[in-house]
Structure formats: C-alpha cells, structure tokens
C-alpha positions as CSV (number, residue, x, y, z in Angstrom):
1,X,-55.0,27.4,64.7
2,X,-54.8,31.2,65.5
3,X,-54.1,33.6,62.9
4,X,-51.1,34.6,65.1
5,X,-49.7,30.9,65.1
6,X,-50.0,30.9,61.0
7,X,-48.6,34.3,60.9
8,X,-45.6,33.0,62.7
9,X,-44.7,29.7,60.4
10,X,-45.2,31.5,57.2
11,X,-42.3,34.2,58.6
12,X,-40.6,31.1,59.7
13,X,-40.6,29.4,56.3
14,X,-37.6,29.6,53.8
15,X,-37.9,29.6,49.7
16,X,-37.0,26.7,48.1
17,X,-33.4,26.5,46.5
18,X,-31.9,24.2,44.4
19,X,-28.7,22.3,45.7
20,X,-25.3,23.7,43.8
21,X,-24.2,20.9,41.5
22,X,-20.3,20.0,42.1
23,X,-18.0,21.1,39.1
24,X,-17.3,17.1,38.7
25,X,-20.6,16.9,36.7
26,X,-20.5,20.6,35.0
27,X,-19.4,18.2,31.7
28,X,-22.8,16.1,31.7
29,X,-24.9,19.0,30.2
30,X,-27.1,22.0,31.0
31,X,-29.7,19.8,33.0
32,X,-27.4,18.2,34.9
33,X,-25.3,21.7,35.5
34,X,-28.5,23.8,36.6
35,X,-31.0,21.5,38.1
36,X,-33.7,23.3,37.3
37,X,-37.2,21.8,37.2
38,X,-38.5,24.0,34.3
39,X,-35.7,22.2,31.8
40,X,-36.1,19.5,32.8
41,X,-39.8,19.0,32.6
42,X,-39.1,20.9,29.0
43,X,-36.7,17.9,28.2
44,X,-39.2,15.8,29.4
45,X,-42.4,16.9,27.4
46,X,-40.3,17.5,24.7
47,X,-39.5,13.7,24.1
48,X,-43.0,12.5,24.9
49,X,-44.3,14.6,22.1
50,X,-41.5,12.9,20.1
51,X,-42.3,9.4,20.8
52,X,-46.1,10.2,20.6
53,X,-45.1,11.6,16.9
54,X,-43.7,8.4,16.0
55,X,-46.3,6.3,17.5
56,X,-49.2,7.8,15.7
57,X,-46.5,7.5,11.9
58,X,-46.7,3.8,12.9
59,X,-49.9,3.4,13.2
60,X,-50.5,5.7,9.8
61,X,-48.3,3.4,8.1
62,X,-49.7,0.8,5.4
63,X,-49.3,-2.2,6.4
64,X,-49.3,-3.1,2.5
65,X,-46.1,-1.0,1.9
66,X,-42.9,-2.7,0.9
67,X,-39.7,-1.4,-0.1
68,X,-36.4,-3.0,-0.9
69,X,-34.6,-2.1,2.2
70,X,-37.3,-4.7,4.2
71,X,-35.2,-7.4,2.9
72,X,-31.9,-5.9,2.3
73,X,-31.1,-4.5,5.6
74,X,-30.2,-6.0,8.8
75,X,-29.2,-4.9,12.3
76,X,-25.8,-5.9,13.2
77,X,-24.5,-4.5,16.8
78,X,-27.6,-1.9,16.9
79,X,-26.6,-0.7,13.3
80,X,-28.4,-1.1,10.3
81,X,-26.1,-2.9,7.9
82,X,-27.5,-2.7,4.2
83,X,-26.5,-6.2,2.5
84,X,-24.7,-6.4,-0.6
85,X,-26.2,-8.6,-3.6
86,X,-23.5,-11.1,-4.2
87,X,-22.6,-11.4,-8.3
88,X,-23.7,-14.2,-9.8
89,X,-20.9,-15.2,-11.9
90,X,-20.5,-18.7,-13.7
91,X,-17.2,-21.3,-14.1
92,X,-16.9,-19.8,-17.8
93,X,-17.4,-16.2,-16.3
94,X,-14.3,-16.1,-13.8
95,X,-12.0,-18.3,-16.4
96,X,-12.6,-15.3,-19.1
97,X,-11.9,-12.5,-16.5
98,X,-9.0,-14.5,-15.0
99,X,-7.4,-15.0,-18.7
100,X,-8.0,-11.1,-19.0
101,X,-6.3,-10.3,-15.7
102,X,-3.1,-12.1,-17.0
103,X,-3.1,-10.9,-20.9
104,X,-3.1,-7.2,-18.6
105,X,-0.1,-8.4,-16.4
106,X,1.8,-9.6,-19.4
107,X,1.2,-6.8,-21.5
108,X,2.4,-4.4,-18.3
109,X,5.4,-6.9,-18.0
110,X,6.5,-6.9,-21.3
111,X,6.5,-3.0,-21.7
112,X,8.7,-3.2,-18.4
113,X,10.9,-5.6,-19.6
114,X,11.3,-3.2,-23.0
115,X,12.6,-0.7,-20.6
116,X,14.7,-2.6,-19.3
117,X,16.5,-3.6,-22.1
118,X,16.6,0.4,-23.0
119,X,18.5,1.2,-19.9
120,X,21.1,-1.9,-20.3
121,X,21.6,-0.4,-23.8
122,X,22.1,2.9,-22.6
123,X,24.7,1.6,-19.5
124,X,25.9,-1.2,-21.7
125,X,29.9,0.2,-21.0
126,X,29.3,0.6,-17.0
127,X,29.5,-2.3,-14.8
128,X,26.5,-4.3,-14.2
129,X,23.7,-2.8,-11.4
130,X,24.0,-4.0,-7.9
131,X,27.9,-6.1,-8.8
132,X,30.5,-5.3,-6.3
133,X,33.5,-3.0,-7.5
134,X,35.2,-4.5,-10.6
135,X,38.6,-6.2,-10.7
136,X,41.4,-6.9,-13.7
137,X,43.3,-9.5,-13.1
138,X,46.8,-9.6,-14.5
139,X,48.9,-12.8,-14.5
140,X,52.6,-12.4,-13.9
141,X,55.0,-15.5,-13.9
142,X,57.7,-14.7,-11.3
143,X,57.1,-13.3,-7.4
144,X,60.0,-10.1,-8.8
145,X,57.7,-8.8,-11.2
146,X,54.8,-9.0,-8.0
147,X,56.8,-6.8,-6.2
148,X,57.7,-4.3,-8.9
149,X,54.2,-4.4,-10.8
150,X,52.9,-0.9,-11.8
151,X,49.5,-0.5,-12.8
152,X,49.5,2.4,-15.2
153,X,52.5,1.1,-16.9
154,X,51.2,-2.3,-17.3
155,X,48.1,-0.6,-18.7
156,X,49.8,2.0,-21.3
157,X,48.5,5.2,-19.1
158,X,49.4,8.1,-17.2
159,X,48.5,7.4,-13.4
160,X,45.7,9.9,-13.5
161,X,43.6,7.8,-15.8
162,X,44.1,4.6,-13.8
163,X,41.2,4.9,-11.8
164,X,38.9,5.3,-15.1
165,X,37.0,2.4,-16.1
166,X,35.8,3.3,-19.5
167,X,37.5,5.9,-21.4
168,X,41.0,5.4,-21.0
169,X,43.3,5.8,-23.6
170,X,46.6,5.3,-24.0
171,X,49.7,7.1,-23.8
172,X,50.5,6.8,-27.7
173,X,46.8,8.0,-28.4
174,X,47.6,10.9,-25.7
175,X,50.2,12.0,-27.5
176,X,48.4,12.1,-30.8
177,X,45.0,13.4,-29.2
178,X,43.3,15.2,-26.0
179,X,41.8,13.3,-23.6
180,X,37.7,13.3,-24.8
181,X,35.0,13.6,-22.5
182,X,34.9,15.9,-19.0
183,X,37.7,16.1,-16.7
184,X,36.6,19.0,-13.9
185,X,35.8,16.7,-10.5
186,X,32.8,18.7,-9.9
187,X,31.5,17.3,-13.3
188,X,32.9,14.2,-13.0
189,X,31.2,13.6,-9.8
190,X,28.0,14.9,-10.7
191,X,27.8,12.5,-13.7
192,X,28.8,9.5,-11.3
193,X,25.5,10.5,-9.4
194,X,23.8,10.5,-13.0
195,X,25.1,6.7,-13.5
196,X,24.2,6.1,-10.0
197,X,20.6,6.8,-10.0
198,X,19.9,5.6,-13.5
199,X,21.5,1.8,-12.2
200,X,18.8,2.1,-9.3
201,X,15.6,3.0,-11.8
202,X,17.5,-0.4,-13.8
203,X,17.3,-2.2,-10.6
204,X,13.7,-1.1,-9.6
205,X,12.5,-2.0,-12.9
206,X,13.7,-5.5,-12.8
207,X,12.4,-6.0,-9.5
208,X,9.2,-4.3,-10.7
209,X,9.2,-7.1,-13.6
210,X,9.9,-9.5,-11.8
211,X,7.2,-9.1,-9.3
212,X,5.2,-8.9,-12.3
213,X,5.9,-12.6,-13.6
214,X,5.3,-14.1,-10.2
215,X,1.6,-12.0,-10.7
216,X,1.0,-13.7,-13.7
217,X,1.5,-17.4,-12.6
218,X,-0.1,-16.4,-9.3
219,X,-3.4,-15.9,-11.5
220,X,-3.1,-18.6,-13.6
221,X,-2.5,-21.1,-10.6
222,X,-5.7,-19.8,-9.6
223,X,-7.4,-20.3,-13.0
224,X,-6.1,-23.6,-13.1
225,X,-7.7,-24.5,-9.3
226,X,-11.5,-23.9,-11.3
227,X,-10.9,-27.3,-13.1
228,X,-13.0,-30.0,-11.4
229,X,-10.2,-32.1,-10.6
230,X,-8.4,-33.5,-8.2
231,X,-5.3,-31.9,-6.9
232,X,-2.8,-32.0,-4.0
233,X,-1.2,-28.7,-2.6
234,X,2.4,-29.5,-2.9
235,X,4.1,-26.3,-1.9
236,X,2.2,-23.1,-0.6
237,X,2.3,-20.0,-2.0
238,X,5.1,-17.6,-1.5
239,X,6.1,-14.4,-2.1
240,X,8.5,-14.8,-4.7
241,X,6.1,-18.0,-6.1
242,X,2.7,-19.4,-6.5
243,X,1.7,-22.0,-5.0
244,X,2.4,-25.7,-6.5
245,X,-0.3,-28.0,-7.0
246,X,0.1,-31.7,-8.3
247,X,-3.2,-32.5,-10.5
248,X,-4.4,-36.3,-11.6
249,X,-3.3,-37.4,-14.6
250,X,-6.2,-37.7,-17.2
251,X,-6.1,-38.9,-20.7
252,X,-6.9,-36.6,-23.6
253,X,-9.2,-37.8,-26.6
C-alpha cells in the first residue's frame, strides 16, 4: 500500500464520538447521562478493588471467632433481622404480675370514682348529666282549671323566674328580700356554659370509670384462664365485657 493510498484514509477517517444519550434516561445517573468510557471503567475498577477488599477480610478472618450476632441474627427478605430472646416467665410469674395489673386498675378506678362523687356533690341541685329537659307535673281535677292553668301562679312567682330551676323564690320572700344570685343574661349564660362543661368532665369520668371496671375483669378473666382446668368459652369477649368462661366443678379440701 502506497504512502499516497494511506495518506488518503487517514484524511478520510473521522474521531470517535460518543452517541447523545436521550433526556428519558438523564434521571439514571452520571454514567448513564455521559457515556463516557473513562467513568465508567473508573466505576468499574472502583468496585473490583472493593470486592477484592472484602475477599482478602474473609480470608483474614478467624475461623475460631464467634460473636453473639452468629446465632441471634437472621435474614428475613434480604434483611438482617436480630431475634429477640423471649422472657422466660413461669405460671407463678404471670399470676403475680397479672394480680399487680389489676390492684393498678383498681386503685386508678377508685380515685376516678372519688371524683366522681366530688362533681355530683358539687351539681347535686342541677339535673342529672345526659337526662332530657326536666318536667313538674301538676295534677288538676277538672278540664276548666286545664284551660285556665297558670304556671307562675300555681308556683307562687313572678313570670320572670318561671323558667328557673333552682333558685326560685317566692313572691312573699320577694317582697321581704332581693332576688340572690346573678341576674345580667350575659352572666347568666356564661354560667349555664360553666354547668355545661362541668356535666360533660361528670360524664367523661364515668365513662372513663367505667371502662376501667370492664379493664379489671378483663385481666382477671385472663388470670383465671392460667388454671389447668377445663373450661368452655360461653360468651366472647366484648367491648363493654370480658369474656365468659364456664369452668368444671372441683371439690375443695
């Protein structure tokens, strides 16, 4: 081949360029983005000399060595899962700490239901929490009197004081005293709001103490199933009740 003839096909020849890599794949890194041979011969060497790191660690490591994680460990799904010792715990063990677990719940129970009976003393002359509105019946013997009843003078009040359900005197003490207590409707209503939320913490502590009862023979049902004996499951558990279980009858020395 003449010199000429080379000379021609080197001027002929074109430098090597990498093809443009569509935007699609711009989010699969800087590899896939540039596809360049120097990064990725980079990436490449880079791993080997990782993997050769971790071969030669293996074959450093004592095969003698032992550590707790050999035997407590476990792959689950890929994932090392470390395993939990499991308490050993006896018949006598879980009784005790059952019997503790209600003496708590009673305790907590009792102090609710002293609050309870704090609030009823303190709304003792207000109707009762959650009752619908109050009525007062009055008997009359004849359909006339029906027709021509009047509340506030069947009551001995002025009409204002009608609507009072606590509080209201009569017209013989309002002539020898002032009506007591607030009578401005701003004050009055903000004091109905007072009586309003105080009935609903009553009626979220009962509901709290009651909750708290159905705890306690929830645990002891429970306590009671650690008795070697048989039983049959009469009524499953609920959640306003345990569950009811109907144990064989043994004699007592």
């Amino acid at each position: 081949m003449s010199a000429a003839f080379r000379k021609a096909a080197k001027a002929r020849q074109r430098p090597h360029r990498e093809r443009a890599q569509p935007a699609a794949r711009t989010k699969l890194g800087l590899l896939e983005k540039k596809k360049d041979y120097r990064l990725r011969a980079h990436d490449y060497h880079k791993k080997q000399n990782a993997l050769r790191a971790l071969q030669k660690k293996a074959l450093d490591k004592n095969p003698d060595e032992f550590y707790f994680k050999m035997i407590r460990a476990e792959v689950k799904d890929g994932v090392h899962v470390i395993k939990q010792p499991k308490d050993e715990v006896t018949q006598e063990q879980v009784k005790l700490m059952r019997t503790q677990d209600i003496k708590y719940v009673e305790m907590k129970r009792v102090a609710e239901a002293k609050k309870i009976e704090r609030l009823k003393a303190e709304l003792h002359l207000l109707d009762a929490a959650g009752s619908g509105p109050g009525r007062h019946l009055f008997f009359v013997d004849t359909e006339r009197e029906v027709q021509e009843f009047d509340i506030a003078t069947r009551l001995d009040t002025v009409p204002e004081l009608v609507d009072r359900v606590y509080n209201r005197p009569t017209i013989a003490t309002l002539q020898r005293e002032t009506v007591k207590g607030p009578t401005d409707p701003a004050h009055l209503k903000k004091l109905a709001q007072q009586r309003k939320n105080q009935y609903d913490l009553l009626r979220q502590r009962i509901e709290r103490e009651k909750a708290m009862f159905v705890i306690t023979q929830k645990i002891q049902t429970r306590k009671d199933l650690l008795d070697k004996t048989h039983k049959v499951k009469v009524k499953k558990e609920t959640t306003t009740g345990p569950a009811i279980y109907k144990f064989k009858f043994q004699r007592k020395r």
